[in-house]
Structures are given as structure tokens and as C-alpha cells.
VOGU-3710 file (C-alpha; in Angstrom, 3 decimals, decimal comma):
1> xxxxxxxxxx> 82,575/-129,355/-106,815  81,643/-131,985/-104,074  83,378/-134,533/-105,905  86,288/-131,975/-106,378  86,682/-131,928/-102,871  85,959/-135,395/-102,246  88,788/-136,302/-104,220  91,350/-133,493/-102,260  90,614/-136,521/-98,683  92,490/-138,439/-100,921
11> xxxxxxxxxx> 95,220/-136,503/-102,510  97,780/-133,653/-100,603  96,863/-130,665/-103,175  94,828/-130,466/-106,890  95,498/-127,789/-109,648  93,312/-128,111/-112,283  95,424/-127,753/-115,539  92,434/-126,647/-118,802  95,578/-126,899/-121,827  97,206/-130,612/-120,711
21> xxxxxxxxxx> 95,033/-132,087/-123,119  92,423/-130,962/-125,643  89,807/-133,307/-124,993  89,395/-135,291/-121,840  89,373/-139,056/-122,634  86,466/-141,342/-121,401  87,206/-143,737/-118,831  87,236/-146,996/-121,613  89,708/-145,093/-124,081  92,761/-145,230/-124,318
31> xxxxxxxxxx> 94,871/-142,362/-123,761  97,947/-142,031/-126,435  100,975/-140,133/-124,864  103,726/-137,957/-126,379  106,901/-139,507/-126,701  108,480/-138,503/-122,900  111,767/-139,527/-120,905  110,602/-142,584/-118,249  110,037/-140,456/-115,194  108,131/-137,759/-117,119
41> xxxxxxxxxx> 106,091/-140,448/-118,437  104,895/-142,073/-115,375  104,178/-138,962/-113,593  101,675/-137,541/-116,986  100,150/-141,646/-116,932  99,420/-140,917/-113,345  97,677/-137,638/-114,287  96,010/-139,015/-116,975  94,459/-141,921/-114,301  93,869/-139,174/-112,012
51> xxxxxxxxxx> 92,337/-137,060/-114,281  89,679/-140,024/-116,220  88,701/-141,763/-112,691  87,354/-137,772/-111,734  85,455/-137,819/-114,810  84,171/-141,138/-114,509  82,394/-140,481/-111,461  81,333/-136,401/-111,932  80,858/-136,492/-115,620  82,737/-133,229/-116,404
61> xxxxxxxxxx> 85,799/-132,406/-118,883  88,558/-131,072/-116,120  91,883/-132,448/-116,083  93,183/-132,993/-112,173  97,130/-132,595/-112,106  97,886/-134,528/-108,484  100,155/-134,444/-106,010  98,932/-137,320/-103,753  100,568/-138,840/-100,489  104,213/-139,224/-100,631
71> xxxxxxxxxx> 103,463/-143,051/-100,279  101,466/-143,243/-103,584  102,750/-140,421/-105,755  105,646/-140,447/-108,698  108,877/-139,071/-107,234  108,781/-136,498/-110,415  105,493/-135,005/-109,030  105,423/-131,530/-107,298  103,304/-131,631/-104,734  103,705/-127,361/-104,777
81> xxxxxxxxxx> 102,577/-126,747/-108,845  102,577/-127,763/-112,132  106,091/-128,196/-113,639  107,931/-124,960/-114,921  110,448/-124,293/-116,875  113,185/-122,728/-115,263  114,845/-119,518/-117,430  118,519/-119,940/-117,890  120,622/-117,273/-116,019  121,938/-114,337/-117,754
91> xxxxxxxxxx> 125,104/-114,881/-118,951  127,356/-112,446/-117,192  128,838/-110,371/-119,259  132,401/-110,293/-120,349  134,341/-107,543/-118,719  135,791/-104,399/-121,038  139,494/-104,907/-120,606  139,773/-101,602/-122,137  138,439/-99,997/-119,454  142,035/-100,572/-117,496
101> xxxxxxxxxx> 143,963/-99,860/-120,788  145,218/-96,211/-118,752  146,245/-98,128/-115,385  148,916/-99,456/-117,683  152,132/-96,789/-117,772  153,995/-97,325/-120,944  156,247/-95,151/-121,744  159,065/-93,877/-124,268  162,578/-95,334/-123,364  166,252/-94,804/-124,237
111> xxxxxxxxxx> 168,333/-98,187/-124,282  172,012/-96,249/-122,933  173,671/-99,909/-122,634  173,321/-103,175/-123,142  175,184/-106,301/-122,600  174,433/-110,269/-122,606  173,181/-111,733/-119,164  176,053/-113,461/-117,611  173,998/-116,419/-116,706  171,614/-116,826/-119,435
121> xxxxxxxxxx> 172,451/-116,825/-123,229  168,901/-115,686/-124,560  168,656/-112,463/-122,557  170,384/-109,199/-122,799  170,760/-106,746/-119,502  169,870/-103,164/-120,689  170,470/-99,744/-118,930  167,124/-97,404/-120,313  166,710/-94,115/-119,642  162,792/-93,630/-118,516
131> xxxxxxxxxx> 163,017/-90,271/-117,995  163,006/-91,079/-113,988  165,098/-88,523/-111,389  166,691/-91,305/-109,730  168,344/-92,614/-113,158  168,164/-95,621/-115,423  166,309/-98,878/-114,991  167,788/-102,265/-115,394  165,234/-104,328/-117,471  166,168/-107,880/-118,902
141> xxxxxxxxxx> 164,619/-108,629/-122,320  165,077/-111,930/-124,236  166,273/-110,194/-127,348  169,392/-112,234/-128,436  168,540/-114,304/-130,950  166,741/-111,322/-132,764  168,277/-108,027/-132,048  171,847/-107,672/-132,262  173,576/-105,676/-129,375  174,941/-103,408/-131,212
151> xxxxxxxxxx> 172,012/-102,052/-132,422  169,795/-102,180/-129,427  172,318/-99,752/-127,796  171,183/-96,100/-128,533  167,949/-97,357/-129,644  164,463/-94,921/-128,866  162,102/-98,230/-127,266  158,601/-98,706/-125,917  158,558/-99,552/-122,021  155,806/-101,126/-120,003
161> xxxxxxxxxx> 157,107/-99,439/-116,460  154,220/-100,385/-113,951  155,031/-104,201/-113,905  156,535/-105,542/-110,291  160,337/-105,940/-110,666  161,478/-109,707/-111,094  164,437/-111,754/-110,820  165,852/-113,245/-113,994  168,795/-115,060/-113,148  169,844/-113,363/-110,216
171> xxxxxxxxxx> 169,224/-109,621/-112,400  166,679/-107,684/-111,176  164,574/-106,378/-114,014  162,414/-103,679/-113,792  160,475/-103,229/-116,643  159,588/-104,673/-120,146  160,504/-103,558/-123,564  157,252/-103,997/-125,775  157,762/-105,915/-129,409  156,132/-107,037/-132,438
181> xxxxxxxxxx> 156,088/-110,546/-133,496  155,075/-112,384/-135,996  152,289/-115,775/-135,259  155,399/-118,118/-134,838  157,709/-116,010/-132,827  159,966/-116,638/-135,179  160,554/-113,133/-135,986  160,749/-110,030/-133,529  161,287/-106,357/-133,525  161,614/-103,695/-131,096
191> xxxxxxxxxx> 158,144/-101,097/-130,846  159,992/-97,564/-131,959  158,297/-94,655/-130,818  158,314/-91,695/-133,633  160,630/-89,006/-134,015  160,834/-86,459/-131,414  159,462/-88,189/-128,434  161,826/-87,911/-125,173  162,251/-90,698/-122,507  160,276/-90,174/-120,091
201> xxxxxxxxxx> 156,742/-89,543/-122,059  153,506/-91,729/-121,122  152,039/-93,292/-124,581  148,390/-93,295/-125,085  145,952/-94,862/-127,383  143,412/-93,104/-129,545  142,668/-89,486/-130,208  144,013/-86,464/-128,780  140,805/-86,345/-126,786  141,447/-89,558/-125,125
211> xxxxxxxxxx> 144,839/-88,182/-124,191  143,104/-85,469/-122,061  140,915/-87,812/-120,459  144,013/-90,534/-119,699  144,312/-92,058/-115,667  146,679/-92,203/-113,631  148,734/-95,618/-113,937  148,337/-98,361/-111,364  150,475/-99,813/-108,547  152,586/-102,646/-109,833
221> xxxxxxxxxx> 151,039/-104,561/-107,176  147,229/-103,442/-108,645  148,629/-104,809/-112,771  150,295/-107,956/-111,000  146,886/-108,984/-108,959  143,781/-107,972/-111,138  146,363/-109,461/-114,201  145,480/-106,286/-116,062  148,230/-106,991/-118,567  147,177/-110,528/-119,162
231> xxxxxxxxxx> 144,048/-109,131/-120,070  145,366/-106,744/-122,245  148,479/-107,853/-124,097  146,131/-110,114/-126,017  144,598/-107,669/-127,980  147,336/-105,585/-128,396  148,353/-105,962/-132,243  150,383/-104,317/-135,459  148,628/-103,411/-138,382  149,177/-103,684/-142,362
241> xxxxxxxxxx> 150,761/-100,073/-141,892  153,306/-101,621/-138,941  151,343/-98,735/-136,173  151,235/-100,598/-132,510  147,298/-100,733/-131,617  144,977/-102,207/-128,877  141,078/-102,712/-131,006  141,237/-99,655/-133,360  143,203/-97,328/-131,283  146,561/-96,359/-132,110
251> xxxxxxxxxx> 149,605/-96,447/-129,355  150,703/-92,720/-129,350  153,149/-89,963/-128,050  152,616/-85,920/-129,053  154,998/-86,653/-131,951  153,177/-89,114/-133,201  152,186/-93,066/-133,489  154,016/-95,878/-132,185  155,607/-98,682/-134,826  157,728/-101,479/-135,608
261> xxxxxxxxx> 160,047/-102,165/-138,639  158,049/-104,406/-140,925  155,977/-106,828/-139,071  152,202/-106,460/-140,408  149,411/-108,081/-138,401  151,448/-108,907/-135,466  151,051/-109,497/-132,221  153,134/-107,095/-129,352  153,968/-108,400/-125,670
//
């Protein structure tokens, strides 16, 4: 230990490391090195110096790992401990979109009237009934090229109410009218909710029981800044039976589940 501690007058800090090699070499061999990147090499070759001249002079099989002066020692050295490897962070998890699936207030619609928007040719400007005291909303939907106005009038629709009103070409629209589609976009059809549902009902998705245990929908304002559509509509889909679902849960009313016509293994926005 004397020669331990003569060595420490000329080095900051020693940690003697028993696993960096299995034998300690003597000071006329040569030491043969793994196959390291250039500043990981030249800090082990100053080690392995280190760790021979010790031996050399108090005959015993300990390896030195040192941290010298800064004047003399490798930049790659710690002069605190051995080298550790650092444990990747956890990788945060993703968040459950479906956990604001209720904030969203969809709801069963009545298209009373609809006409083309007088200063765009792709959109239509639709009167629906949402079951609201104060009357009918005005909602613009870019329908044109694939639902003709004649039969969009009358027509029992799907309505995403909470979204903040826009302006489309001077209309204010307040609302959405939810679709199918096919990958392309090529082909489009209206969401129908089933027989017997009334304007006015909030849609749900899953069971019964997850009716009973639905929120309350969010502000506009809440959907439009935590994007809680844009996380949603993505997963939103049709199935080979045509039912509107988000995962495995179907969109619902009391009457029933929520379709379109014929698209299979579509996607709805």
C-alpha cells in the first residue's frame, strides 16, 4: 500500500479496477488491446502503462485505472470514476387518444336544405337540424362532386358539433358532416345514422355500458387547441359490414349503429 499511495503524489485520484484484464501483464510484454475507437484507445494504453509501471516496482497483480493531472492525462479520462454506461431514457409513452374520444359531441343531424356555395363550386351550404332550441346550423361540406343535392336534402347525417365555426368563402360553417371514403378519396358517402334516431341525439362508441359512463363534450376552443380531432379522426374507420368505428368500438345511437352505403374498410373524416 505504500507504493499505492506513493503513486496517488503523482496522479489526482486511483480506482483500482480487478475485471479490466484477466491477468496483469509484466512490464517486458506486450499488452494486445481490443479493437477500440482512437480516443478509447489511448485512454485504456494509458491505463495499461499506468497499471504495468505499479507492478513493476510493487510486484503485485492490481490494475490502477488513472486520472492524473489535467496536463498529462487523455481528455477521455474521468478523473471522477471508471466509465459507465449511461441507460437510455424511457421512452415516453404514447398518449391514449381514446381517452378524449367523449370530449368529442357528434351527433345525429337532419340536412332541411341545401344549396351550392355561391363562391365555391366544390362545396354545398346545408341548413341541419341538430336538435338545438335556437334552430338550424349552417355547415359547409365539400360534397359536390359526390353527393347530388337532391339527395342530400332530407337526408338523416352524422354531425361533429363541437368544432369552432369557420369561414369558407365568406359562409360561416358551423359544424362537419362525418363520411366514409375510400384510400383514394375517390369515392365518398355520407355516415347514416339507423332508423329511428332523432336530431338532436349524442352518438357513442361501444357498449351500452360505455354509454352510461359517456363525458360531457368539450369547448370548441378545448378540440381546436389540444387537436383532439386530429388525434382522433385517424383511427376512425368503416368495416367489411360498412358500421362507422374508432379501434373496435362501434359509433352508436339507442336505435342502433352508425353506417355508410357500401364503402368497406374506409376511412371517415
Amino acid at each position: 500500500m505504500a507504493m499505492v499511495q506513493g503513486a496517488r503524489s503523482a496522479v489526482s485520484r486511483a480506482v483500482i479496477v480487478a475485471s479490466l484484464f484477466k491477468a496483469l501483464p509484466s512490464p517486458s510484454s506486450h499488452v494486445k488491446l481490443p479493437v477500440l475507437s482512437r480516443r478509447v484507445s489511448s485512454s485504456v494504453s494509458f491505463v495499461v502503462d499506468s497499471s504495468v509501471k505499479l507492478r513493476s516496482s510493487c510486484g503485485r497483480p492490481v490494475v490502477v485505472f488513472c486520472a492524473p493531472s489535467s496536463s498529462s492525462a487523455p481528455s477521455s479520462v474521468s478523473v471522477d470514476s471508471p466509465a459507465r454506461e449511461t441507460a437510455a431514457p424511457a421512452a415516453t409513452e404514447a398518449k391514449d387518444v381514446g381517452a378524449d374520444l367523449d370530449l368529442l359531441d357528434i351527433r345525429v343531424g337532419k340536412v332541411l336544405k341545401a344549396w351550392k356555395h355561391p363562391e365555391a363550386d366544390a362545396l354545398y351550404v346545408e341548413q341541419v337540424d341538430v336538435g338545438e332550441a335556437d334552430g338550424p346550423r349552417t355547415i359547409c361540406s365539400g360534397l359536390v362532386k359526390y353527393v347530388p343535392q337532391e339527395e342530400l336534402e332530407g337526408k338523416m347525417v352524422v354531425v361533429l358539433a363541437n368544432l369552432k365555426p369557420r369561414n369558407m368563402r365568406g359562409v360561416k360553417s358551423n359544424g362537419m358532416l362525418l363520411c366514409a371514403s375510400d384510400a383514394a378519396h375517390q369515392n365518398v358517402e355520407l355516415l347514416s345514422p339507423p332508423e329511428g334516431a332523432v336530431p338532436g341525439e349524442r352518438i357513442w362508441f361501444g357498449s351500452e355500458e360505455d354509454k352510461e359512463s359517456q363525458k360531457a363534450p368539450a369547448a370548441p376552443n378545448q378540440i381546436q387547441k389540444k387537436k383532439i380531432w386530429e388525434g382522433i379522426q385517424p383511427l376512425l374507420k368503416t368495416t367489411e359490414e360498412c358500421a362507422a368505428i374508432f379501434q373496435d368500438k362501434p359509433m352508436r345511437v339507442s336505435t342502433g349503429i352508425v353506417t355508410c352505403a357500401t364503402l368497406k374498410s374506409g376511412n371517415v373524416s
